[in-house]
Rosetta silent file (secondary structure, phi, psi, omega in degrees, C-alpha in Angstrom):
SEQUENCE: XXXXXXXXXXXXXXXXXXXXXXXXXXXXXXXXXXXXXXXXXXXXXXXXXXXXXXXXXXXXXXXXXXXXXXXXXXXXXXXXXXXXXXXXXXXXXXXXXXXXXXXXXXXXXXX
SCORE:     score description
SCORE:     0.000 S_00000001
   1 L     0.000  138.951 -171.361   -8.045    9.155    6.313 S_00000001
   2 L  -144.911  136.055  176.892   -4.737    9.611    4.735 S_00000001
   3 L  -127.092  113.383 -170.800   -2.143    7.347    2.686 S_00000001
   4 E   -86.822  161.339  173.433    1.084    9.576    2.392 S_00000001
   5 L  -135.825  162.486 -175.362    3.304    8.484   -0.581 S_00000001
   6 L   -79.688  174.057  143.510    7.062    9.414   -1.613 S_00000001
   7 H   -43.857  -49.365 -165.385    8.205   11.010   -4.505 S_00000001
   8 H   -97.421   23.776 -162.895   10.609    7.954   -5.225 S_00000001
   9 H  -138.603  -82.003 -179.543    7.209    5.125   -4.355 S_00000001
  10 H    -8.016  -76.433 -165.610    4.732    7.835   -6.574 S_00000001
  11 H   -61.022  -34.327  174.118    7.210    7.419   -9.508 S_00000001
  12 H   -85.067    1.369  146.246    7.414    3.768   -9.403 S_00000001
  13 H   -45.426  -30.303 -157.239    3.951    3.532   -8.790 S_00000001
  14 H  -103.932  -68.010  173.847    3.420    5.777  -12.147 S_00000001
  15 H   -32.909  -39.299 -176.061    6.041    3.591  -14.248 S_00000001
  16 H   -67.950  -53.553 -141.904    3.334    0.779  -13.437 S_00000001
  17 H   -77.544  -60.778  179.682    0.458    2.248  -14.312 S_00000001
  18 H   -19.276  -57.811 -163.220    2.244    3.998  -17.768 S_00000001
  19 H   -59.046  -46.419 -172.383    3.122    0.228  -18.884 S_00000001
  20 L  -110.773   33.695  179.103   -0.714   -0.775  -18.287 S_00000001
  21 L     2.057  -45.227  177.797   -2.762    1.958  -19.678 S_00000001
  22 L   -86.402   -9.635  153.839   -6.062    0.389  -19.007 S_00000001
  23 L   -67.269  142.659  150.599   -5.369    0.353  -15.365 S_00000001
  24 L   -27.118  -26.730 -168.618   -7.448    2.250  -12.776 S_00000001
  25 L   126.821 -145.636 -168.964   -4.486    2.974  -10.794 S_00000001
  26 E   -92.588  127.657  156.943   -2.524    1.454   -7.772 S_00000001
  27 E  -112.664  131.994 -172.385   -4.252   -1.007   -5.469 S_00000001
  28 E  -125.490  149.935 -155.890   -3.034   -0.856   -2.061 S_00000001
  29 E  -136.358 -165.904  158.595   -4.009   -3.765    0.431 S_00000001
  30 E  -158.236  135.720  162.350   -3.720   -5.793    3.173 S_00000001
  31 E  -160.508  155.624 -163.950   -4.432   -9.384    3.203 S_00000001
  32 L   -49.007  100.755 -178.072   -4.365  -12.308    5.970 S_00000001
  33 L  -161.982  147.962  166.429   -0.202  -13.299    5.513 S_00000001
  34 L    91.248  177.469  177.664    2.982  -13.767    7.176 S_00000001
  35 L   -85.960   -2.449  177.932    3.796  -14.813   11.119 S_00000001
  36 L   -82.135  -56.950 -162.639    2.582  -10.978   12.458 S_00000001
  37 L   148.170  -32.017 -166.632   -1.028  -11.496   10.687 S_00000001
  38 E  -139.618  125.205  155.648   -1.257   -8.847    7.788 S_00000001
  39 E  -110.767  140.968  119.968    0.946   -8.259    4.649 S_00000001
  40 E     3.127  128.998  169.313    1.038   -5.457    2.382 S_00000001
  41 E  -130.677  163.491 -157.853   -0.514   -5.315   -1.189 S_00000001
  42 E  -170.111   77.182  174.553    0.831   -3.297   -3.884 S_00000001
  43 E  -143.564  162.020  156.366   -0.723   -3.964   -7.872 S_00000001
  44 E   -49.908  157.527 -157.755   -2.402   -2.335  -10.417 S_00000001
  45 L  -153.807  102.023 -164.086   -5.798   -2.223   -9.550 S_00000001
  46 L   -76.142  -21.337  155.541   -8.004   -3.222  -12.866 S_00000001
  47 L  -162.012  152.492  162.757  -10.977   -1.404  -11.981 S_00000001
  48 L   -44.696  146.652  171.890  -12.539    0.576   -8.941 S_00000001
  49 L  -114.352  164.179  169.989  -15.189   -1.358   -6.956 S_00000001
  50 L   -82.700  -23.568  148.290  -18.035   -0.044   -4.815 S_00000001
  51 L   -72.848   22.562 -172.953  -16.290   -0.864   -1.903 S_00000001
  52 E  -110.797  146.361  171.037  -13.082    0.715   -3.218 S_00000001
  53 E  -112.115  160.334  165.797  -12.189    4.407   -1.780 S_00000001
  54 E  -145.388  129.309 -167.498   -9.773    6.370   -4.297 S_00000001
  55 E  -100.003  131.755  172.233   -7.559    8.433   -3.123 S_00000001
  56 E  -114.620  123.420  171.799   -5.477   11.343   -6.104 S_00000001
  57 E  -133.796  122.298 -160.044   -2.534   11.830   -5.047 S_00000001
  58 L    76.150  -18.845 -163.223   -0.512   13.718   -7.876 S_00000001
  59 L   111.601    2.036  177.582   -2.575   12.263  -10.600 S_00000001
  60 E  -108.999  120.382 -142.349   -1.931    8.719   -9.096 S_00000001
  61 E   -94.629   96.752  165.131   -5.381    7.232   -8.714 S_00000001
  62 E   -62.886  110.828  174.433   -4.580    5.203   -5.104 S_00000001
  63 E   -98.259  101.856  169.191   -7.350    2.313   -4.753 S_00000001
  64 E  -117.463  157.487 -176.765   -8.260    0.968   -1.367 S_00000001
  65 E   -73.607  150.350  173.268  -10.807   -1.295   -0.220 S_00000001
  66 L   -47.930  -44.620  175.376  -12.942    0.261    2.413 S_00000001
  67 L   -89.897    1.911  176.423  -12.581   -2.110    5.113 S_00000001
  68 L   -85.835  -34.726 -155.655   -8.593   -2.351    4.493 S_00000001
  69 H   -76.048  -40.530  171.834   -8.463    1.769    5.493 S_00000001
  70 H   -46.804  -24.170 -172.378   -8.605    1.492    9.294 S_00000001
  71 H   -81.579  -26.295 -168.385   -5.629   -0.982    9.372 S_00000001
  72 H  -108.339    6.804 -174.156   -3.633    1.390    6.766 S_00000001
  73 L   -75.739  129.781  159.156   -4.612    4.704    7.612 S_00000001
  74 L   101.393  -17.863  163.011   -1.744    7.370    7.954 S_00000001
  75 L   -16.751  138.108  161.545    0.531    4.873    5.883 S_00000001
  76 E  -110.305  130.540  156.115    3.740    6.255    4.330 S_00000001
  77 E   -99.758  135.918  156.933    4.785    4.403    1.345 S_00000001
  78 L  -115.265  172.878  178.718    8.292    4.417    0.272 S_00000001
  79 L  -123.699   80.320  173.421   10.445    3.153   -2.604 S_00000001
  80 E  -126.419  158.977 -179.534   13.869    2.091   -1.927 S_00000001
  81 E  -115.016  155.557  170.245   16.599    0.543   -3.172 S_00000001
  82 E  -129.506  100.969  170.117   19.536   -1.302   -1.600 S_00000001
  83 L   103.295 -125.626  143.587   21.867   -2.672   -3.365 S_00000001
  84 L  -114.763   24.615  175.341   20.212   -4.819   -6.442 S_00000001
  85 E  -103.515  127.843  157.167   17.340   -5.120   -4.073 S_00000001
  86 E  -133.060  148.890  178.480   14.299   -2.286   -4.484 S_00000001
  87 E  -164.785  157.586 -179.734   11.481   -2.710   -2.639 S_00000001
  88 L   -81.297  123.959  149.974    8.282   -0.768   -1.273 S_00000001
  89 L   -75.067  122.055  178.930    8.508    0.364    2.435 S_00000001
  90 E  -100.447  155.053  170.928    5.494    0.912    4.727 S_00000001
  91 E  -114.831  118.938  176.434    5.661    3.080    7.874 S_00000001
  92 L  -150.989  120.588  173.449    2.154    2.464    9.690 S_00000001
  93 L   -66.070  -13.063  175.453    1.203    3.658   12.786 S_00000001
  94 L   -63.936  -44.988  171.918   -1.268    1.298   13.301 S_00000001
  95 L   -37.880  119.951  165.173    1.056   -1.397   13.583 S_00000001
  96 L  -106.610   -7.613  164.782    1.563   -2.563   16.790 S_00000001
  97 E  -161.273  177.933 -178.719    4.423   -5.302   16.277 S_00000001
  98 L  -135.965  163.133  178.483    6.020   -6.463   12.813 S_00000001
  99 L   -70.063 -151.388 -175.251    7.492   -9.895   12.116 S_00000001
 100 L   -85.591  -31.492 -163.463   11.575  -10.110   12.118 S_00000001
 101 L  -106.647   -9.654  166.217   11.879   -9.453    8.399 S_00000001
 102 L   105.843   -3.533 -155.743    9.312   -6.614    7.854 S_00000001
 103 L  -118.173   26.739  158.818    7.149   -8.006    5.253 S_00000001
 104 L  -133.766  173.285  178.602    3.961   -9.168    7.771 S_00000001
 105 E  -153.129  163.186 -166.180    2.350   -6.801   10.826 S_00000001
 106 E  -131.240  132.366  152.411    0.166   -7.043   13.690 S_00000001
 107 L  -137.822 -167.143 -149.771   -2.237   -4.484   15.024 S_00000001
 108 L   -99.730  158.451 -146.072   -4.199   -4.550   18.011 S_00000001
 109 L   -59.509  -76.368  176.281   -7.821   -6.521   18.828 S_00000001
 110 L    -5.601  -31.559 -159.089   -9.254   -3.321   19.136 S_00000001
 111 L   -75.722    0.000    0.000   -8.172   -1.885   15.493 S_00000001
């Protein structure tokens, strides 16, 4: 299982954590949202759980729940800005359709 992350998603990812010392790291999610089925989560993640996997990537403690990694495995996180818009971008192969605006996903019964 693998969550790849950017250089420019790492560093704002890092900026978070700096700010909150007593976090654990990053928590990265999925939960039941949008008109596809699944949105993206993206917080600080206040402590590890036993049903948390943690992933080091750099020194950036990546926290996912266990049953969230089949939907997100192979994930790219990005960082980008447009404009006065920044925002995180996922790439996930799992995804099998996305809504029109990008922020919910679908993947298949099977998944």
């Amino acid at each position: 299982m693998a969550i790849e992350i950017t250089d420019a998603a790492r560093a704002r990812m890092q900026d978070f954590v700096a700010r909150q010392p007593n976090a654990a790291g990053i928590r990265f999610g999925i939960k039941r949202s949008g008109c596809s089925g699944f949105g993206y989560t993206v917080a600080l993640a206040e402590a590890v759980g036993a049903d948390d996997v943690v992933f080091d990537d750099h020194g950036l403690q990546l926290v996912i729940d266990r049953a969230a990694l089949p939907l997100v495995d192979g994930t790219r996180i990005d960082f980008e800005r447009n404009g006065l818009n920044a925002s995180f971008v996922f790439r996930n192969p799992n995804a099998t359709g996305e809504c029109g605006c990008g922020s919910s996903f679908t993947v298949d019964a099977a998944s």
